[in-house]
C-alpha positions, -999 to 999 in steps of 0.1 A, spaced: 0 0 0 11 36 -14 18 55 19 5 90 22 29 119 38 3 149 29 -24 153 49 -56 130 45 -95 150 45 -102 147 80 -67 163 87 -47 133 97 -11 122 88 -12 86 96 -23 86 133 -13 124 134 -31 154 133 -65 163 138 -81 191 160 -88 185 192 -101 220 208 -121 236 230 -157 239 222 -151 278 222 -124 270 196 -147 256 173 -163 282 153 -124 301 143 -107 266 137 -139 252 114 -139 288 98 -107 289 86 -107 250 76 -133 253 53 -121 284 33 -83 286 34 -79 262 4 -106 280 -17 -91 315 -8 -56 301 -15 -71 293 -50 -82 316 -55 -63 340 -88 -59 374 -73 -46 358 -37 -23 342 -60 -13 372 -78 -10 390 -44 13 364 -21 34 358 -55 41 394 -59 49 400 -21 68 373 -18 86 384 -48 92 421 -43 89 426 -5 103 393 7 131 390 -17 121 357 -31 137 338 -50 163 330 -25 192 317 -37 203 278 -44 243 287 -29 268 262 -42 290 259 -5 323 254 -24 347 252 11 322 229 27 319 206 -3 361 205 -3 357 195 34 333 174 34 340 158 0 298 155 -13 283 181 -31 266 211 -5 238 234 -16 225 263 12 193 270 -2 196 309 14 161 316 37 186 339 59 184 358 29 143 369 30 130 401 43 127 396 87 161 372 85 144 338 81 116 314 65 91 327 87 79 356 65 66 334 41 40 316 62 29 353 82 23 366 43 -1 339 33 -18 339 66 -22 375 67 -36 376 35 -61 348 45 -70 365 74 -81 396 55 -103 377 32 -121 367 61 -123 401 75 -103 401 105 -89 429 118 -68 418 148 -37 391 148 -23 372 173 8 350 173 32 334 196 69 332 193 99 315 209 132 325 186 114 360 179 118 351 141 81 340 139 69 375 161 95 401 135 72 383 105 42 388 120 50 423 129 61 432 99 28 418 78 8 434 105 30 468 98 25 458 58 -14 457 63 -22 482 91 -34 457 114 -30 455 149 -7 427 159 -2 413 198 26 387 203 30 363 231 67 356 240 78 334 270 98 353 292 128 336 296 127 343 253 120 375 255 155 381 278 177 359 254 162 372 218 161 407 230 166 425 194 141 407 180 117 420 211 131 454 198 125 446 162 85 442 170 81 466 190 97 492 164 72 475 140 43 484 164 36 455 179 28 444 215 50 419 231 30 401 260 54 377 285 41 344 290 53 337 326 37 298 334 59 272 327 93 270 314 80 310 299 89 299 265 73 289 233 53 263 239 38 286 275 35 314 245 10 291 230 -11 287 255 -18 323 263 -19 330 225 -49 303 224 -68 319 254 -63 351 235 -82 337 204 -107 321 232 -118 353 244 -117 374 208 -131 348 184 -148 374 159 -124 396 149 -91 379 160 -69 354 135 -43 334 154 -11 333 128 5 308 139 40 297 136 50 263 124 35 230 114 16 228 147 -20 235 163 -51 217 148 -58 207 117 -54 232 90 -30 250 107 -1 224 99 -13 219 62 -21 254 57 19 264 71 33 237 52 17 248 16 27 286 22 62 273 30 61 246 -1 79 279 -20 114 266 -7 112 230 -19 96 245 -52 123 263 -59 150 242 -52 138 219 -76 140 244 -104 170 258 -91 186 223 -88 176 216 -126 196 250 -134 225 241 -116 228 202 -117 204 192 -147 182 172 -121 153 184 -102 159 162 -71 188 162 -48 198 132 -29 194 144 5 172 174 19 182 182 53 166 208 80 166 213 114 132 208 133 115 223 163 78 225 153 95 220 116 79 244 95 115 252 80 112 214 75 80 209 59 84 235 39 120 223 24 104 185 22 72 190 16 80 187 -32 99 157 -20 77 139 0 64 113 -21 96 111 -43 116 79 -28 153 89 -42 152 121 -19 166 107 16 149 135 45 170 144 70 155 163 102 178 174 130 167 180 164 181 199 192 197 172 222 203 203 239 227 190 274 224 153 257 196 129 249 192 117 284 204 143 301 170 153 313 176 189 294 168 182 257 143 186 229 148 154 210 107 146 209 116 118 183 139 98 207 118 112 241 83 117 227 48 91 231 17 100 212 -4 128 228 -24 157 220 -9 192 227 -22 229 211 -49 213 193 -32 181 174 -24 145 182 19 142 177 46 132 192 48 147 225 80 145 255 56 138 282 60 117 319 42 84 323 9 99 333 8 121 307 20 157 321 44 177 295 77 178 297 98 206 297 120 204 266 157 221 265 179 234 238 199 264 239 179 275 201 145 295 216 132 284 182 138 245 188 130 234 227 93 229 219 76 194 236 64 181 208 69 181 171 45 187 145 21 162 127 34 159 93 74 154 108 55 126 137 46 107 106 75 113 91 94 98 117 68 71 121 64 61 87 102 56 83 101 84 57 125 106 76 158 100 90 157 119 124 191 129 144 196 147 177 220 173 179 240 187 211 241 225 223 280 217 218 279 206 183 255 232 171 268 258 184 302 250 173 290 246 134 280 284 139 316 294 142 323 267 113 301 277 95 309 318 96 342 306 87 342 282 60 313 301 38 312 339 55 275 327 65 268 337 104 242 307 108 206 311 131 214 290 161 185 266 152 200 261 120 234 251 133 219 220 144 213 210 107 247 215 94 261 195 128 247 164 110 281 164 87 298 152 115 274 124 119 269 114 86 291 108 52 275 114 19 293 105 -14 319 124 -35 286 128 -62 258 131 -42 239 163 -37 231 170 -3 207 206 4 207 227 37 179 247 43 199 276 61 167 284 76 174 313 94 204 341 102 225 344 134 221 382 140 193 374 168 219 344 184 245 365 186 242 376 223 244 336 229 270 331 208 294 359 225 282 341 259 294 312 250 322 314 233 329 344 254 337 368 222 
């Protein structure tokens, strides 16, 4: 039997998925279900995301032949450049679609949550784009580490609200992002952030971020006179990054998909976000995944040093993934990724996000042939790390 990796009707992959939600949720979630693929159809939001993405996001990005790291590594290393779009990372594609969306539907109010800050600067800056007021929940441990980007939204006019529960970070951001839409469920749209939350929201991110794996197969063919590389590789916290650099290669068996994940102090060192090695099904914001959780169900805290990556669970598509034997996952230590940022900076002149550094960490784990073509998604840039990176390497 054919396996499926997209998402079935009732908004499953495999056993993943689904919407489990408040009553009170209902009416927003089954709202936006039944008219983001027909609004996404639609020609003139077509015309519109195309164009922004084009001449305010900077897109295409480029398809970077790494010519140090291939010598080093001996294979064959493309950085497909997302560092390069408008805000600093891949997050600006998603918060374009879904603010387009969200006008169609005549809201005039967006939430969103944030742990790296990458996700809150897009938001910001579409809400900025469209005249909308924009509200960001941030956890507050995040807000002290990724304090630029807290700057960056605020300059853009939005609020920053602390969530202070929890481990106050991203997945505590959530929560009091979801009470938010709770309490405003007319004029309020939740943008949310990665492949997570109930169903559409992971299908929904994952077509708006589909741009990256489209155009590296065109930019491949330019390069290398073949659409499909033999490895896709990208580092995955909720995975959106991910999903959106697999999701043209997903049901093409050559490509071999390879998602990192942050080990953070070491897989069983009690401080880590490996959800693939640490995670039982369970249901968190709104979906059934893969979920770090003690026996009796309560969540555990994840840990990685990346404020974009320790997030408890992992998002539906990337749970299949895993599941389904599609995907190789790997777990990546604090040490290693933060030591392919300074590798990185100084083989290519490429100052990686710290989330991203986990991908590239996989080099040392792996070896790919002198022909192969292996592709980064250099998912994000270090500007907004590098308060952790002069911490710890004491710059």
């Amino acid at each position: 039997m054919k396996v499926n990796y997209n998402v079935d009707e009732k908004g499953y992959y495999g056993d993943f998925g689904g919407a489990y939600i408040p009553e009170m949720l209902f009416p927003n979630v089954e709202e936006l279900r039944q008219n983001y693929l027909k609004i996404s159809a639609e020609a003139s939001f077509k015309k519109e995301f195309d164009q922004l993405l084009r001449d305010y996001v900077g897109r295409p990005t480029p398809l970077y032949f790494a010519k140090r790291l291939s010598k080093k590594y001996n294979t064959k290393i493309y950085l497909k450049r997302e560092d390069l779009c408008h805000t600093g990372a891949h997050k600006v594609n998603n918060t374009i679609g879904q603010i387009l969306v969200a006008k169609r539907l005549g809201k005039n109010r967006i939430i969103a949550e944030t742990g790296a800050g990458q996700h809150g600067v897009a938001t910001a800056t579409v809400c900025a784009l469209m005249g909308i007021e924009c509200v960001v929940y941030m956890g507050e441990v995040d807000i002290k580490r990724q304090a630029p980007n807290v700057a960056r939204m605020k300059m853009l006019g939005a609020e920053v609200r602390a969530a202070t529960s929890g481990s106050k970070t991203l997945k505590d951001a959530t929560n009091e992002a979801i009470r938010d839409w709770i309490n405003n469920p007319v004029d309020t749209h939740y943008i949310i952030g990665s492949v997570v939350g109930p169903h559409p929201y992971p299908d929904m991110v994952a077509r708006f971020q589909s741009v990256i794996s489209e155009e590296i197969k065109w930019q491949l063919l330019e390069k290398e006179g073949r659409e499909n590389p033999d490895h896709v590789i990208a580092c995955v916290g909720g995975g959106s990054n991910a999903a959106g650099s697999y999701y043209h290669y997903l049901n093409e068996p050559d490509v071999n998909i390879i998602a990192v994940e942050a080990a953070g102090k070491g897989i069983d060192s009690g401080e880590s976000a490996a959800t693939s090695v640490l995670g039982k099904e369970g249901v968190i914001h709104g979906s059934r995944t893969l979920l770090m959780q003690t026996p009796d169900g309560q969540i555990t805290e994840p840990y990685s040093i990346s404020a974009g990556l320790d997030y408890p669970g992992v998002g539906p598509m990337h749970a299949h993934l895993f599941r389904s034997g599609r995907a190789e996952f790997i777990s990546v230590t604090d040490q290693e990724a933060m030591d392919w940022g300074i590798i990185l900076s100084q083989l290519e002149g490429i100052i990686p996000a710290i989330e991203t550094s986990h991908a590239f960490a996989i080099l040392d784990h792996r070896k790919f042939g002198p022909e192969e073509i292996v592709v980064f998604n250099l998912s994000g840039r270090g500007d907004k790390d590098l308060n952790t990176y002069i911490d710890y390497f004491k710059l």
